[in-house]
C-alpha positions, 0 to 999 in steps of 0.5 A, a space after each residue: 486478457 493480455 499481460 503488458 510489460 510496461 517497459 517494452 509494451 511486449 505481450 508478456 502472456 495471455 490469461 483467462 479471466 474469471 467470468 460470473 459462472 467460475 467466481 460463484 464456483 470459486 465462492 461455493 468452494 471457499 464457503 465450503 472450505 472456510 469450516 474446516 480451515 477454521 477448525 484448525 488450530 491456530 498453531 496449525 494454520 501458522 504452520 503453513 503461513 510459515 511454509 509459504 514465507 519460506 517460499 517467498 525466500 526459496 524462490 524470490 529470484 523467479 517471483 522479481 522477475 515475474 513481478 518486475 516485468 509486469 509492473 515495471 519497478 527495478 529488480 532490486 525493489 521487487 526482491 526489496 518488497 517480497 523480503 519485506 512482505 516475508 519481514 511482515 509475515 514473520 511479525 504476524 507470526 509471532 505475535 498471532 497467539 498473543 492477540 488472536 487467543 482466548 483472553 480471560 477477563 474475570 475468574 472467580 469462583 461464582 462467575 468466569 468471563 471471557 473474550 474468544 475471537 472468530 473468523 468472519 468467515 469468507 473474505 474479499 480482498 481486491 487489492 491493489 498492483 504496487 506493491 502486491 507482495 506487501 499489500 497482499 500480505 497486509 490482509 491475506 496472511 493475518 485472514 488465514 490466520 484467523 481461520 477466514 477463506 481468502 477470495 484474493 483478486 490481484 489488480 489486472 497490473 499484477 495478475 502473474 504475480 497473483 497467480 504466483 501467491 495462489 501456487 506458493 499456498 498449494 505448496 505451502 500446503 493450504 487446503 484446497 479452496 481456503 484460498 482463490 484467486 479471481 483474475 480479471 479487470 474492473 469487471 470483475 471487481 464489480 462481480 465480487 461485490 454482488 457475491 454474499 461475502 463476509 467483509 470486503 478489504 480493498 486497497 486502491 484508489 479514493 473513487 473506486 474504494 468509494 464506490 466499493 464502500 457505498 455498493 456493500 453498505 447494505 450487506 452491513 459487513 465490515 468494509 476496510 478501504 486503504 486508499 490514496 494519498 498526498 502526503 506532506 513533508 515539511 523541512 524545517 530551519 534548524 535542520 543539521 544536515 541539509 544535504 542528507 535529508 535532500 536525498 533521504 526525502 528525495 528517496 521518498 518520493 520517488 521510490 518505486 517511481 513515486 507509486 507508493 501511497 505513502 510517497 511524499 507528493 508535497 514539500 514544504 521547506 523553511 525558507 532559512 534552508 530552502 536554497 540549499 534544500 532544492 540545490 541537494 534535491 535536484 542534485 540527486 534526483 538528476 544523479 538516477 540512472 533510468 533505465 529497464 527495470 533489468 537493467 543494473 544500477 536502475 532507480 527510476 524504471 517504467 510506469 504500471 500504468 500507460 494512463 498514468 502518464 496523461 495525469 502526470 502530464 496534465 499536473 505539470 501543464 496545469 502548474 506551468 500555466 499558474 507560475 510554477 517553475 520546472 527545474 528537471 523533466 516534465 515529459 514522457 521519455 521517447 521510446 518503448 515503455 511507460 517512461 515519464 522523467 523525474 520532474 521537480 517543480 518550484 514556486 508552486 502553490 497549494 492551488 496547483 493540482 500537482 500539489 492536491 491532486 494524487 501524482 502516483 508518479 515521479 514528480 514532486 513540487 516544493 514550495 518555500 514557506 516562512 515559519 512553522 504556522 505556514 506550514 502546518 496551514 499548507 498541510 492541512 490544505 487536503 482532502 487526504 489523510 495518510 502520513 505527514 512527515 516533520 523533519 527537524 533538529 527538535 524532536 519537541 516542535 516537529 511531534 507538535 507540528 505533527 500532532 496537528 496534522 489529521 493522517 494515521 501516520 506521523 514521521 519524525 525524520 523519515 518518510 514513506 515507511 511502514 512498520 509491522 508492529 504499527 497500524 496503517 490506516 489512513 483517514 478522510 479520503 485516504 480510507 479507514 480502518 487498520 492493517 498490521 499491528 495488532 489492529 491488523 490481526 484484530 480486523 479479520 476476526 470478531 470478538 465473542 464474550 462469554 459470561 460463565 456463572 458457575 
């Protein structure tokens, strides 16, 4: 399998992958080695997460360069994700005895009860190519820390970066077979799911976490989907800085190219504000320098995926022809490399696929809407259910707004982010279940009650 640098469509390197005979002997092994690794303590097992975090930061300069060439995102926001992911683990770390420990619920003298949490066991994670350091972490990490055994398959867009993680847990001193990295495409996705494993973490897009979902049904073991999504953003009147909050959601849709999950994908702007609104906004995205992703002062760089770039294409044809207006971009950019232009467009609607359909690219439509009662209705008009953002003076109206919105997270005057501390989860077409928080470490164990009569 060839190893594309989506910025210059150079080979970076060839890789071997997996085939059915490898990934039953990578399975055999980490069945074999999930028992011992369970036996260890849970101080002992935090140990070596610890060490593995700190080779996150000893050797971040070589894993950005790895992670930028293969995925096109600027330097800067591949050091920005492992810090991030290193942040995370460290949330996870001090709070995993706390709710991964025995819990006593009754202690009398006739009868003692009690909560002990273990393993599921051996773990298949496919995950996805984005943000590999972060959504790897999200699952990985709190799984070792349970005691479970790790088949980790990277998406083939971060197959060096996947690599990567395998070696920094042999130096972090994790025993051999607790954690296996399963390299290839769609075809081997698909292997790992006729394999015997005792729950399945996928983070991709709705179809195939749907497909996924349906094929492991019958196994009867937990299956957790973090999908896509087309999250709303809405910006109300009484708003006191338009200009700031232009550029602050304007980062939130194009970050790392608009390839987050998370990414604001609709906006929706009071009609008091709009005018100066859209004039900041574009003001800013055309402010972006674009460029290689090595390049210094680069904010907008390639695309993962050469595909992405018809979708993207399409979506704007398809908005042109049923009246939008295109303020900026709208085209691939000429040369080498996987480059679309940050596009806006106005005078959208909701019956656009720009504004139904996941982008997972740089472009953003922005409609005008007359009161809070339009917007919330526009909102609600999907089939996903991630985030959904208010921005607004008062606090009271925009937690209203938001609590009519069915997404797993709500944002009060901020965007596209993610806390340890606080579950991810998303619904309807954007998934279920829950990573980070204390759900997160939760969902890689299960509870045992015990009933103690003396």
């Amino acid at each position: 399998m060839n190893i594309i640098n989506p910025a210059t469509e150079e080979i970076i390197k060839t890789v071997q992958e997996d085939n059915l005979v490898s990934l039953h002997e990578k399975y055999a092994l980490l069945r074999l080695a999930q028992q011992e690794w369970a036996k260890r303590s849970l101080v002992e097992r935090m140990q070596v997460v610890q060490r593995f975090s700190d080779l996150l930061d000893a050797e971040i300069e070589g894993l950005a360069a790895v992670l930028t060439a293969e995925v096109g995102k600027p330097l800067p926001q591949s050091h920005n994700e492992i810090k991030g992911a290193r942040n995370r683990i460290s949330w996870m770390l001090n709070n995993a005895e706390r709710y991964l420990s025995e819990e006593w619920v009754t202690d009398t003298e006739e009868l003692q009860e009690k909560i002990s949490y273990e393993p599921l066991g051996v773990i298949c994670n496919i995950s996805a190519w984005n943000y590999p350091y972060l959504v790897g972490v999200n699952v990985f990490v709190p799984a070792l820390i349970a005691g479970n055994a790790v088949m980790y398959k990277p998406s083939e867009y971060a197959t060096l970066t996947g690599l990567e993680i395998e070696e920094l847990w042999i130096k972090a001193g994790l025993p051999d077979g607790v954690f296996k990295t399963a390299i290839g495409a769609k075809e081997t996705g698909e292997a790992l799911l006729d394999l015997d494993f005792d729950a399945y973490f996928f983070t991709g897009s709705y179809r195939t976490g749907k497909s996924i979902y349906e094929k492991v049904a019958k196994k009867m073991v937990p299956c957790q989907l973090e999908l896509g999504g087309k999250d709303p953003l809405y910006v109300a009147d009484d708003v006191k800085n338009v200009a700031a909050v232009a550029v602050g959601t304007a980062d939130g849709a194009f970050y790392n190219n608009g390839q987050s999950c998370c990414a604001v994908e609709r906006i929706y702007v009071h009609e008091e504000v709009y005018e100066a609104y859209k004039a900041a906004f574009l003001k800013e995205v055309q402010s972006w320098k674009i460029g290689l992703p090595t390049e210094e002062g680069v904010y907008l760089a390639a695309l993962t995926r050469k595909e992405q770039l018809k979708v993207l294409e399409e979506q704007v044809e398809d908005a042109l022809l049923k009246g939008a207006t295109l303020m900026c971009g709208g085209k691939r950019k000429p040369g080498k490399g996987y480059y679309f232009e940050p596009t806006v467009l106005i005078n959208v609607t909701n019956e656009m696929r720009l504004m139904q359909e996941e982008s997972f690219g740089p472009i953003i439509g922005i409609m005008k809407v007359k009161n809070d009662e339009e917007a919330i209705a526009l909102m609600k008009d999907t089939q996903y259910g991630l985030t959904a953002a208010v921005y607004a003076f008062d606090g009271v109206r925009a937690q209203r707004i938001l609590s009519e919105i069915d997404a797993g997270s709500g944002y009060w005057n901020c965007c596209d982010r993610v806390s340890a501390g606080l579950p991810w989860s998303g619904r309807k077409h954007s998934g279920f279940g829950a990573t980070l928080s204390h759900q997160g470490l939760r969902a890689f164990v299960k509870p045992k009650a015990w009933h103690l009569r003396k």
